[in-house]
C-alpha positions as CSV (number, residue, x, y, z in Angstrom):
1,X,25.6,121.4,-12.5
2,X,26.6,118.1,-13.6
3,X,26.9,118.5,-17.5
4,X,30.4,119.6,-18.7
5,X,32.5,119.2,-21.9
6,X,34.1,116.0,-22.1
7,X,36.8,115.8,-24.9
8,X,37.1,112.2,-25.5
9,X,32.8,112.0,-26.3
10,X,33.5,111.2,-30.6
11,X,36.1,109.0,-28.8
12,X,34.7,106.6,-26.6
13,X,31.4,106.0,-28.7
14,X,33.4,104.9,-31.4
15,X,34.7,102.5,-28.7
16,X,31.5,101.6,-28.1
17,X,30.4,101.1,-31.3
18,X,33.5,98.5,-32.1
19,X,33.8,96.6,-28.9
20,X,37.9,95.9,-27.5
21,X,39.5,97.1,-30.6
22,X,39.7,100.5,-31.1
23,X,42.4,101.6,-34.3
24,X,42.4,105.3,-35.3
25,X,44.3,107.6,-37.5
26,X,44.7,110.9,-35.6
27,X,46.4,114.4,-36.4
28,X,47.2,116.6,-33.3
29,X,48.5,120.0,-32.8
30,X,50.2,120.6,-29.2
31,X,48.9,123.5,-27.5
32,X,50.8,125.5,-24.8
33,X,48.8,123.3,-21.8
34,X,50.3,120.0,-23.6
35,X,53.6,121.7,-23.1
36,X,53.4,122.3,-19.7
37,X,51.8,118.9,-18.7
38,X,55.6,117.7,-19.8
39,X,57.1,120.1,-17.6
40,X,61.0,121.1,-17.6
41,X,62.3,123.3,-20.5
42,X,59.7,121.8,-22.6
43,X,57.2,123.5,-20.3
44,X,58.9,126.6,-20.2
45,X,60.0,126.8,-23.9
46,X,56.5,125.1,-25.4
47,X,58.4,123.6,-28.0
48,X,60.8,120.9,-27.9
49,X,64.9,120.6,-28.8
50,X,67.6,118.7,-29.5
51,X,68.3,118.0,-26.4
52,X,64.2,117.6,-25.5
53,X,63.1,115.2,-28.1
54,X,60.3,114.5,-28.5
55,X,60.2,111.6,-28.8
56,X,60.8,111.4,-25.3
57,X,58.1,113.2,-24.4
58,X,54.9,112.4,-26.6
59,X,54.9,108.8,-25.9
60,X,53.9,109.3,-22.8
61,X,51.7,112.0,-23.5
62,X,49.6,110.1,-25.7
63,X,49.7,107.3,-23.7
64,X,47.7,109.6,-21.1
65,X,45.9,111.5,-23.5
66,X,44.0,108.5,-25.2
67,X,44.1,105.7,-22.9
68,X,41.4,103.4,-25.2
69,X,43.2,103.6,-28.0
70,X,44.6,99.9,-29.7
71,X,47.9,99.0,-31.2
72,X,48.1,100.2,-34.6
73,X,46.8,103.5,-34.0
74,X,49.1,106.6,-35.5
75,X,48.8,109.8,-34.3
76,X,50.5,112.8,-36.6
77,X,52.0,115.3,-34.2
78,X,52.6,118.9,-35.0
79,X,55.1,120.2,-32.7
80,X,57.2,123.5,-31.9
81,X,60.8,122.5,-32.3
82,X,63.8,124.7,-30.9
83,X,66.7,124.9,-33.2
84,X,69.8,126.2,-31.3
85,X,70.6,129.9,-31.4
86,X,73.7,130.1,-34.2
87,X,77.2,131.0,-32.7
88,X,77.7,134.8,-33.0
89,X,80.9,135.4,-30.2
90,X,82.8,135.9,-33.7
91,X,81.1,138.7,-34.3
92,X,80.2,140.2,-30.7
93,X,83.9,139.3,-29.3
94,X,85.3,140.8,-32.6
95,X,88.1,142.9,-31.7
96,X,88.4,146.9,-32.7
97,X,91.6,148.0,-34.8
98,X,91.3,152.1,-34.4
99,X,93.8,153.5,-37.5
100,X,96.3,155.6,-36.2
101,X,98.1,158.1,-37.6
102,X,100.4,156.4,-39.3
103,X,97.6,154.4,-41.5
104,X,96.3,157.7,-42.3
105,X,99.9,158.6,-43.5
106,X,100.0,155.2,-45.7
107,X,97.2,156.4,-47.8
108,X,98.1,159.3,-49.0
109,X,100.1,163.1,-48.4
110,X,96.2,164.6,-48.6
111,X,94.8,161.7,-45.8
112,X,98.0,161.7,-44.1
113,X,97.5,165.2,-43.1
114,X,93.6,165.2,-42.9
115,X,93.8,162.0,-40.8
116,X,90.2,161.1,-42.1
117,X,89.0,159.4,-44.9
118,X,86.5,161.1,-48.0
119,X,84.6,161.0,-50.7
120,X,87.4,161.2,-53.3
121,X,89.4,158.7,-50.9
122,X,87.9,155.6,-50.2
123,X,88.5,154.1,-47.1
124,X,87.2,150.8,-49.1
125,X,90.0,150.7,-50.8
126,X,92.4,151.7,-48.0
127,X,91.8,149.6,-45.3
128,X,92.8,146.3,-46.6
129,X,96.0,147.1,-47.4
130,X,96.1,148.8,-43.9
131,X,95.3,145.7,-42.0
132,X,97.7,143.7,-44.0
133,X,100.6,145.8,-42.4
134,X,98.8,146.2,-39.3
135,X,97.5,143.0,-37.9
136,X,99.9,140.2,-38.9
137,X,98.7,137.9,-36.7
138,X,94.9,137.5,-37.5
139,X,93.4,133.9,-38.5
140,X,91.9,132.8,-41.6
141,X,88.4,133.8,-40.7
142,X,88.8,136.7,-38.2
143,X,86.4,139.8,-38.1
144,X,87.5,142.8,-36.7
145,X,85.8,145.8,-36.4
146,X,87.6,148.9,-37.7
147,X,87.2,152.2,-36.7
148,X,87.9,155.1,-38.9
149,X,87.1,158.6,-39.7
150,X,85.0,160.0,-42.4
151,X,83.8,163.4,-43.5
152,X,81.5,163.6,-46.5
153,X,83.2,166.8,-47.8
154,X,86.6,166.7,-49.4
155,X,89.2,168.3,-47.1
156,X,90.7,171.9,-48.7
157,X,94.2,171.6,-49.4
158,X,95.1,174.9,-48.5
159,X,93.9,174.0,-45.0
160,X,96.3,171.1,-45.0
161,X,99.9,172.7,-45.6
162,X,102.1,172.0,-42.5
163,X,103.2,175.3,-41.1
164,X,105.6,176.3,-38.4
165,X,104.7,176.8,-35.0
166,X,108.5,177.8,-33.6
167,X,111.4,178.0,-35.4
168,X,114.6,179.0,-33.9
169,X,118.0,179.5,-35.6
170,X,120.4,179.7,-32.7
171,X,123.7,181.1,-34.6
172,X,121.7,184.1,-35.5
173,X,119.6,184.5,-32.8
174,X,120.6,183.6,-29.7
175,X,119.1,182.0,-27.1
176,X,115.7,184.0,-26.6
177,X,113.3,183.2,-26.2
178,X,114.4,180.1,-24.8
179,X,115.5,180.3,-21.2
180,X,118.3,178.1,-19.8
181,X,118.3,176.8,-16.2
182,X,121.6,175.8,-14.2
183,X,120.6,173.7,-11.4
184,X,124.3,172.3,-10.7
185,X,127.6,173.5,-11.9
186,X,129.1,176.4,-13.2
187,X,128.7,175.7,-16.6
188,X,125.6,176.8,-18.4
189,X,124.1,176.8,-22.0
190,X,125.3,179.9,-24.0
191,X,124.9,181.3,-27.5
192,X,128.2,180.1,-29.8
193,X,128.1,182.6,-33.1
194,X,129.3,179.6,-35.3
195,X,127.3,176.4,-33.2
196,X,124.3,178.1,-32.0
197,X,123.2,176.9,-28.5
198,X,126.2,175.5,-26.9
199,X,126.9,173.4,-23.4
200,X,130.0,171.6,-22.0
201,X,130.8,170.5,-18.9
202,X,134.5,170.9,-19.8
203,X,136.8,173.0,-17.6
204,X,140.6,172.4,-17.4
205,X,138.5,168.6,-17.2
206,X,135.3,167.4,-16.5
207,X,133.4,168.2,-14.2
208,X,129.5,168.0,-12.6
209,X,126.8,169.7,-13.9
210,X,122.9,169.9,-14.9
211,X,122.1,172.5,-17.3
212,X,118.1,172.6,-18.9
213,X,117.1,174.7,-22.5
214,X,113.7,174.9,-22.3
215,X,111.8,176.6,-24.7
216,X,108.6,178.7,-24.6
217,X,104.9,177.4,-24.5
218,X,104.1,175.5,-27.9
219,X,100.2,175.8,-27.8
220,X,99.0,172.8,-30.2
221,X,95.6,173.8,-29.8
222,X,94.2,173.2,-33.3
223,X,96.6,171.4,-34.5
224,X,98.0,167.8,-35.4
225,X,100.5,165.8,-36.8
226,X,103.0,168.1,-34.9
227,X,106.4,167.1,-35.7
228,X,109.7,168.8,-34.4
229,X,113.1,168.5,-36.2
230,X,116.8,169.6,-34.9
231,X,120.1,170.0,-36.1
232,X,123.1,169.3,-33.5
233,X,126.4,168.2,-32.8
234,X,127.3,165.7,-30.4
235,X,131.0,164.7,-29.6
236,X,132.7,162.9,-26.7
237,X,129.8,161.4,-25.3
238,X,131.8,158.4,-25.2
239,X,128.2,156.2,-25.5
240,X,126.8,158.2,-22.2
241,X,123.5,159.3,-24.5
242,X,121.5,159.7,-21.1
243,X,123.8,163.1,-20.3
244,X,121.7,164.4,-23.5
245,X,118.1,164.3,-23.7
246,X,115.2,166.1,-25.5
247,X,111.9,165.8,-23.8
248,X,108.3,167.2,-23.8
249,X,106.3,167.9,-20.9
250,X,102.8,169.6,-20.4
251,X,103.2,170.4,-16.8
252,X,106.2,172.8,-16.6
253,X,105.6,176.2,-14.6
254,X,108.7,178.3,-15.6
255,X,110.2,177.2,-12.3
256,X,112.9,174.2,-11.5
257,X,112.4,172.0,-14.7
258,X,113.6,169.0,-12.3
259,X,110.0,169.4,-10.6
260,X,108.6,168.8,-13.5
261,X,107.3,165.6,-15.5
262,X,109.2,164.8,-19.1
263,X,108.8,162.7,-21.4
264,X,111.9,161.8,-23.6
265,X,111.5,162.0,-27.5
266,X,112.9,159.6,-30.1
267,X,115.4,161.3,-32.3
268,X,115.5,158.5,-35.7
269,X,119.3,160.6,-37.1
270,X,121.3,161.1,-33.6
271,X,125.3,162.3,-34.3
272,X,127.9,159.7,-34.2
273,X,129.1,161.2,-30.7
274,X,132.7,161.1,-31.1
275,X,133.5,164.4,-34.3
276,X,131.9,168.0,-34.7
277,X,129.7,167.0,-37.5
278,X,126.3,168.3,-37.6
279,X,123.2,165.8,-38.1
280,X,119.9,166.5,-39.3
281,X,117.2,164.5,-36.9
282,X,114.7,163.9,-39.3
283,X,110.9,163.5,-37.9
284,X,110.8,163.6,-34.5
285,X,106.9,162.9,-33.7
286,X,105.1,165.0,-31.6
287,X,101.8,163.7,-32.5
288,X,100.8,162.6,-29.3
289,X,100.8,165.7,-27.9
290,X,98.3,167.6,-30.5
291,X,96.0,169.9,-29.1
292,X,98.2,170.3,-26.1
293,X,100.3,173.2,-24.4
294,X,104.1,172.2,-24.3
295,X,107.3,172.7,-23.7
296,X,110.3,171.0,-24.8
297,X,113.4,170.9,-23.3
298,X,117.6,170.4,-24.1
299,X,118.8,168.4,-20.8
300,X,122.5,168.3,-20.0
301,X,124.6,165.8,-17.9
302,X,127.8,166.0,-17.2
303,X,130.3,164.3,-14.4
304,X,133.7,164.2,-13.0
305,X,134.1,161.8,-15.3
306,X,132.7,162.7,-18.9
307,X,131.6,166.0,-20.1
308,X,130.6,165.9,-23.7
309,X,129.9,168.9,-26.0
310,X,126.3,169.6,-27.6
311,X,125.9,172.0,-29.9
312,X,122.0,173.1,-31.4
313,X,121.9,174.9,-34.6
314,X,118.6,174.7,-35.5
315,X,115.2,173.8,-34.1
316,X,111.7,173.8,-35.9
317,X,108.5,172.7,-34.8
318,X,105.5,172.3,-37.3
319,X,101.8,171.1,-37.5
320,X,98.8,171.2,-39.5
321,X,95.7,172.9,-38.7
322,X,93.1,171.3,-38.2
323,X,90.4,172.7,-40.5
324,X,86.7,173.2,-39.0
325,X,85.5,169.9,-40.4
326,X,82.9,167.4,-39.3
327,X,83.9,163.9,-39.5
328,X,82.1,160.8,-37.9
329,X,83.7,157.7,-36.5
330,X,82.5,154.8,-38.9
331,X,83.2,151.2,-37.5
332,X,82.5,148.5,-40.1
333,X,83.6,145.0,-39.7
334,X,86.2,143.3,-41.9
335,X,87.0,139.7,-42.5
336,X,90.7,138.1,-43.3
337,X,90.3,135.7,-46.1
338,X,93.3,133.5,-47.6
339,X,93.6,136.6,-50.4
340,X,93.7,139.3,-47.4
341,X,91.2,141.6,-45.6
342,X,87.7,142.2,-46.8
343,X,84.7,143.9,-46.0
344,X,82.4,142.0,-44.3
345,X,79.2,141.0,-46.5
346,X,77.6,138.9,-43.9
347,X,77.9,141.4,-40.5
348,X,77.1,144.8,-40.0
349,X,78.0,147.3,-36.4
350,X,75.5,149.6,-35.7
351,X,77.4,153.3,-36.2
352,X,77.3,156.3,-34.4
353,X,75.2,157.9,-36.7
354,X,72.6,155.0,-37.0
355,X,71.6,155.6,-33.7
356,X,71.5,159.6,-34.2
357,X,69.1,158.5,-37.0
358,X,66.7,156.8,-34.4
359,X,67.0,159.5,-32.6
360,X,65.2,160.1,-28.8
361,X,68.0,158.3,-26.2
362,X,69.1,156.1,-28.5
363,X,71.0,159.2,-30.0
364,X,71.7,160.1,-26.3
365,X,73.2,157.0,-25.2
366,X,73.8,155.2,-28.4
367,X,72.8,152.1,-27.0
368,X,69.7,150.2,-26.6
369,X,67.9,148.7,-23.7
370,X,64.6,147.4,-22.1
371,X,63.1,151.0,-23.1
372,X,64.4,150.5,-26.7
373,X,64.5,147.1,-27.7
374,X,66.4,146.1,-31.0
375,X,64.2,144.6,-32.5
376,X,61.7,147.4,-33.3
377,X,64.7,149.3,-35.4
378,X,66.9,146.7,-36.7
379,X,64.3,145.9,-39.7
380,X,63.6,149.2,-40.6
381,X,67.4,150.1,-40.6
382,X,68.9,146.9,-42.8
383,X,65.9,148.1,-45.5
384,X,67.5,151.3,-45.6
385,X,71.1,150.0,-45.7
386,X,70.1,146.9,-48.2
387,X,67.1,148.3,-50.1
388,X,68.2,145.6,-52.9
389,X,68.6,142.7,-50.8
390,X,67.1,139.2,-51.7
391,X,65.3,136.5,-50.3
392,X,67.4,134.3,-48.2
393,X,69.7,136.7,-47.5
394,X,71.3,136.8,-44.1
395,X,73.1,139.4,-41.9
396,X,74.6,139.3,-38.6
397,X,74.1,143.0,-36.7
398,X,76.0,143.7,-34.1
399,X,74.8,146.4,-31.3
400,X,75.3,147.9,-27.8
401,X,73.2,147.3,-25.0
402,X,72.8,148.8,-21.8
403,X,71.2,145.9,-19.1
404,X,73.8,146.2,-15.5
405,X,76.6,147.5,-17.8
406,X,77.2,148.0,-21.5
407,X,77.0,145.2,-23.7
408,X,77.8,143.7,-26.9
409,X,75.5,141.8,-28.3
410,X,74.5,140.2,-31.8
411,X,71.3,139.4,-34.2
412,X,71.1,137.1,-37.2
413,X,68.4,138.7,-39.8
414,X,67.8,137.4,-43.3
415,X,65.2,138.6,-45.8
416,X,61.4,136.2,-45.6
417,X,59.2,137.5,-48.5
418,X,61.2,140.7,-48.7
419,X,61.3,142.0,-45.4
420,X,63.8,141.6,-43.0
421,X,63.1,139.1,-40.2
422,X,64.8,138.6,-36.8
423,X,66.5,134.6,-36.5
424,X,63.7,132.4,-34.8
425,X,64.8,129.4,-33.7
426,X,61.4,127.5,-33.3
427,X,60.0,125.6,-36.1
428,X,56.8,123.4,-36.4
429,X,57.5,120.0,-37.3
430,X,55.3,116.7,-38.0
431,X,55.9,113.4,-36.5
432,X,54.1,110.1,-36.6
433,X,53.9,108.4,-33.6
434,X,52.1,104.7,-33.7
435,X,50.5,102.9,-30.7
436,X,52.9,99.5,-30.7
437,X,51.5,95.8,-29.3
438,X,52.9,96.5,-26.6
439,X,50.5,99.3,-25.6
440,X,53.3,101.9,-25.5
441,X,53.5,104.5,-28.2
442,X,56.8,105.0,-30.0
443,X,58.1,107.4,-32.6
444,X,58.0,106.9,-36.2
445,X,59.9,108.5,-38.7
446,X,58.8,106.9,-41.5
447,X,58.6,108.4,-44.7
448,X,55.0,107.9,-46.4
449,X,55.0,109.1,-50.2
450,X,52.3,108.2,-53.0
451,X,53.8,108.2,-56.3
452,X,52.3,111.4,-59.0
453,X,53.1,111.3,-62.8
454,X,56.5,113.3,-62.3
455,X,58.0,110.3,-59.8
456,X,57.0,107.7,-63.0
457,X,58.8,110.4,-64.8
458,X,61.9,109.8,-63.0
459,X,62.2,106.5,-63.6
460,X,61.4,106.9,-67.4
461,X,64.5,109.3,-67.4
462,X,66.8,107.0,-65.2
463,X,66.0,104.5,-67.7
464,X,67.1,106.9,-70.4
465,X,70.3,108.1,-69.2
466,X,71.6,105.0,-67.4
467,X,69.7,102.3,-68.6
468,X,68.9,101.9,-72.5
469,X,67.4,105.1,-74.2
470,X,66.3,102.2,-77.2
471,X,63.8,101.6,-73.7
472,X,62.3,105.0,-73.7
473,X,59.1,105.5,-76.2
474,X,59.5,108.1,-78.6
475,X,56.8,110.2,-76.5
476,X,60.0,110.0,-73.8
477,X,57.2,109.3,-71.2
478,X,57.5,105.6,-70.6
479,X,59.6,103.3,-71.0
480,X,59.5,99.1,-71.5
481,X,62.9,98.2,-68.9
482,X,60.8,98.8,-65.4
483,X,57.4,99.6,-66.8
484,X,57.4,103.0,-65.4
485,X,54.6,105.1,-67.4
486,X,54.6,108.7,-66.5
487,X,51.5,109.8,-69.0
488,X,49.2,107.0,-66.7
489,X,51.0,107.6,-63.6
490,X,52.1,103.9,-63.0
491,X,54.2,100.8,-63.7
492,X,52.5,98.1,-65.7
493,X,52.2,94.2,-65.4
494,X,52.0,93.1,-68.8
495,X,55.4,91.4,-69.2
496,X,56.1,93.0,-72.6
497,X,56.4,96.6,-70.4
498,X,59.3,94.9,-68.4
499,X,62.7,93.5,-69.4
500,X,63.0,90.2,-69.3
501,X,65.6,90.3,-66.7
502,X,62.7,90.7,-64.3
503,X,61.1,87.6,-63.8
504,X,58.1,89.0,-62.7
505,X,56.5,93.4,-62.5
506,X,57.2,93.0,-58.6
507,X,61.1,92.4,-59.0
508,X,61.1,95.3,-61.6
509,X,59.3,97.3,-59.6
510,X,61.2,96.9,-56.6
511,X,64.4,97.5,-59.0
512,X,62.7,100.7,-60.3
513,X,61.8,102.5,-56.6
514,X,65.3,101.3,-55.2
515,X,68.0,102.4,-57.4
516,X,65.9,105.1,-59.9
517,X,63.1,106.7,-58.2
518,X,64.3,107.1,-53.9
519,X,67.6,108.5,-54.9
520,X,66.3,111.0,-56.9
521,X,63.5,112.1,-55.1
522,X,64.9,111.7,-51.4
523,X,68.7,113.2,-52.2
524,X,69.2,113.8,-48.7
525,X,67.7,111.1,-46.9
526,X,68.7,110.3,-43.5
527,X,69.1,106.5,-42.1
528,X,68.0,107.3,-38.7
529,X,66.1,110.0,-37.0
530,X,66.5,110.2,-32.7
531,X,68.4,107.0,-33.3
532,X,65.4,105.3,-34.9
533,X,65.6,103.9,-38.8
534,X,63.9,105.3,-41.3
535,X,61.6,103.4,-43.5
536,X,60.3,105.0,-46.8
537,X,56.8,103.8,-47.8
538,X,56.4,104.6,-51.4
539,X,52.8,104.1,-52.8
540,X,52.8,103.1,-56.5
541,X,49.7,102.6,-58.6
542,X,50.1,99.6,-61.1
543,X,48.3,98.8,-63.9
544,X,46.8,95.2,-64.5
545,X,43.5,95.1,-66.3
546,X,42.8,98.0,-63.9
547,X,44.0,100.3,-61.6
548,X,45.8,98.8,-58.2
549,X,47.7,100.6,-55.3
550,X,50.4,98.9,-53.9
551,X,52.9,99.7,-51.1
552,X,57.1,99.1,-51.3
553,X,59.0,99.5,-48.2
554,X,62.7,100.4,-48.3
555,X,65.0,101.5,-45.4
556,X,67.6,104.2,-46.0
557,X,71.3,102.6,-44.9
558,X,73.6,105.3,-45.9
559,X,72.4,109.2,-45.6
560,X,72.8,111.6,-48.2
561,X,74.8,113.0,-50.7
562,X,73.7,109.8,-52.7
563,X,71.6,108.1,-50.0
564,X,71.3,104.0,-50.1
565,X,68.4,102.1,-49.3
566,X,68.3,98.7,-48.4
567,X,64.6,96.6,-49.8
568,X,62.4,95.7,-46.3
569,X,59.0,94.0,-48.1
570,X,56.3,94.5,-50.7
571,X,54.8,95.6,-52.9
572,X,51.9,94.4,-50.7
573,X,48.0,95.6,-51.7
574,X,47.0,99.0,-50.3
């Protein structure tokens, strides 16, 4: 009952064996119980942060964990380390431009009236020039998600000629079927021979009325892009337009139209009011009421005090079918650039039919959620979409999902030996941690690097590029200015290896790591780490009768792009 595992055994009889001083080199790899000894996020998150160093936290840790240990000691920790999530409310705040009608129209007579976009016109090519019109006020920068319509099968032009739903020529036939309404006055609309449908308020002077044309039902059902257009006079209005209005309305019953609701149409070519001259109107958009039953009707004001004359000659309405065709609703995201709108190559919306493709309720709801999380489709689906995608490559996907609510929210994936891996912001990272005199152990960031054949190499090349190439052998693999050898792997002492500049191997050397070697090896070396300087330790081998490691210790004093380092002391035997 008394015999149990005790950790520190290998420990404390090498204490024995040594007496008070105790130095030891020790690698360590924190487990998930070392996290939550430090408690806080550190606990929860096992891993550390920018905000939970840790250097704050293994000092103390070690402190507990080996008690016996004696200054000098190091201790390499390897430690999970939480980089912070990248900012993706660019993409998952991105607001959605739907085209309307009118960008259909830009593109094209054949898109204008399909109002979608297909293979033989590409909405790639479209849409920038589309946004440029219709967002003016985007930022260098800006994503947008654009929503369109696609069919994969070329519309039929035949099913896109415009045809007329109600035409009415009211010189040569009257009123019918059109019905006029006199709800005050006793004026009312009547049929001229030479004007068509004609209404004045105008007796021996003017006087009070309210007179309504309204024509029969208009069923848009299977239609778009309904337009009407009008030919009328207008005279003596005396700039009272409000006594003449057209309107729509999809409420009207046949009885009062008072009672019922109207909405008043923009007319682009109205009359000049004041002469007898007929105007064309032009377009008068009626788009908004596709697919609907309506009616539209020819209002008339008159008072005491002005009575104008309106006179209809002609009235056409017209639409295009709208052929049996299935389209989808594609929303892609696009970027404004200083040279104008783009497709995004860095962010990608999940579509409609991408979640049809998953199929089960993600093509019910087109969402995900807690039953279908994200990230057991979003690999599979970027392989499919980027099948030619290379390593390092990174995407942003942007999804819905259902938690209290629908959601937007966003991914960053990039490609890790080929496949497509989810963002994960935890890293493992080494520090060096050292046991100071004054019992407390404090992080180290020094940098501890033994010189191979290639770093002698460097200096041979420095030597040739910057220094003297007459210096560089004709084996180009050492050189007589430092006495850098990269064939040997070392500098040399013999003073005929060295320039005379030097007065002895140790100044050239020092000369050598500082300015040829440390810059080129360590191009974006940092000065301090957690507020702590960092010292590079650069082990050299030197040649002097034999073979002799020695240590040159430089601090970096200006971080990279072209780093500076600053000599501390050495070389010193190994």
């Amino acid at each position: 009952m008394l015999v149990a595992c005790n950790p520190m055994k290998d420990i404390n009889n090498e204490l024995n064996a040594q007496g008070t001083t105790f130095v030891k080199s020790i690698n360590d790899v924190l487990t998930n119980a070392d996290y939550e000894v430090m408690k806080g996020n550190v606990a929860k998150d096992h891993a550390f942060s920018e905000v939970d160093q840790a250097a704050i936290y293994v000092p103390a840790f070690l402190k507990s964990k080996y008690p016996g240990l004696s200054a000098g000691s190091v201790d390499k920790v390897m430690y999970n380390f939480k980089n912070a999530l990248p900012d993706l409310t660019m993409y998952t705040t991105a607001k959605v431009y739907t085209l309307s009608a009118t960008d259909y129209n830009s593109v094209s007579a054949t898109v204008g009236a399909a109002q979608y976009f297909s293979p033989s016109s590409s909405a790639d090519n479209s849409i920038p020039a589309i946004l440029a019109t219709s967002i003016t006020d985007a930022a260098i920068g800006a994503h947008y998600i654009v929503s369109h319509k696609y069919s994969a099968i070329d519309p039929n032009p035949n099913d896109l000629k415009r045809s007329t739903l109600l035409g009415q020529n009211f010189v040569t036939a009257g009123l019918s079927p059109f019905t006029a309404y006199n709800v005050t006055g006793d004026q009312v609309w009547v049929a001229d021979p030479t004007y068509g449908a004609k209404m004045s308020g105008y007796s021996g002077g003017a006087v009070t009325n309210e007179d309504w044309l309204v024509s029969p039902a208009i069923d848009l059902k299977g239609y778009k892009t309904t337009e009407l257009h009008i030919t009328q006079i207008i005279n003596y209005i005396k700039d009272q337009w409000s006594q003449v209005t057209v309107s729509v309305s999809t409420d009207f019953n046949g009885g009062n139209p008072s009672t019922a609701t109207w909405t008043p149409l923009t007319i682009p070519n109205l009359p000049t009011g004041s002469s007898f001259s007929p105007v064309e109107s032009g377009v008068i958009d009626l788009s908004a009421f596709d697919g609907k039953k309506i009616y539209i009707a020819f209002k008339y004001l008159s008072s005491d005090t002005n009575a104008a004359t309106w006179e209809i000659s002609d009235f056409v309405v017209s639409a295009i079918g709208v052929p049996v065709v299935q389209t989808t609703t594609v929303e892609e995201f696009y970027t404004k650039s200083s040279t104008g709108w783009a497709k995004s190559t860095d962010a990608y919306y999940v579509k409609v039919d991408d979640y049809t493709a998953m199929g089960g309720n993600l093509a019910k709801y087109r969402d995900f959620s807690s039953t279908d999380n994200p990230d057991n489709y979003m690999p599979e689906m970027l392989k499919l979409k980027y099948s030619y995608a290379l390593d390092g490559t990174k995407m942003v996907v942007v999804y819905k999902y259902y938690n209290a609510g629908l959601k937007t929210y966003g991914d960053q994936y990039s490609v890790v030996g080929g496949v497509w891996t989810k963002y994960n912001p935890v890293v493992v990272k080494t520090d060096q941690f050292i046991l100071a005199s004054t019992n407390e152990w404090v992080f180290d960031p020094t940098v501890n690097y033994t010189m191979a054949s290639a770093d002698y190499q460097i200096v041979v090349d420095y030597v040739k590029t910057k220094v003297d190439a007459s210096k560089v052998s004709s084996y180009g693999n050492d050189e007589t200015y430092y006495g850098s050898n990269a064939y040997y792997g070392e500098f040399q002492s013999n003073t005929a290896k060295f320039d005379p500049k030097f007065t002895t191997w140790k100044d050239a050397v020092k000369e050598a790591v500082n300015v040829a070697f440390l810059p080129a090896k360590f191009p974006n070396a940092v000065s301090q780490v957690d507020g702590i300087d960092v010292n590079y330790k650069i082990t050299f081998a030197l040649y002097d009768g034999v073979m002799i490691n020695y240590v040159i210790t430089f601090k970096c004093t200006k971080s990279g792009q072209s780093p500076e380092f600053t000599y501390v002391e050495g070389p010193t035997l190994k």
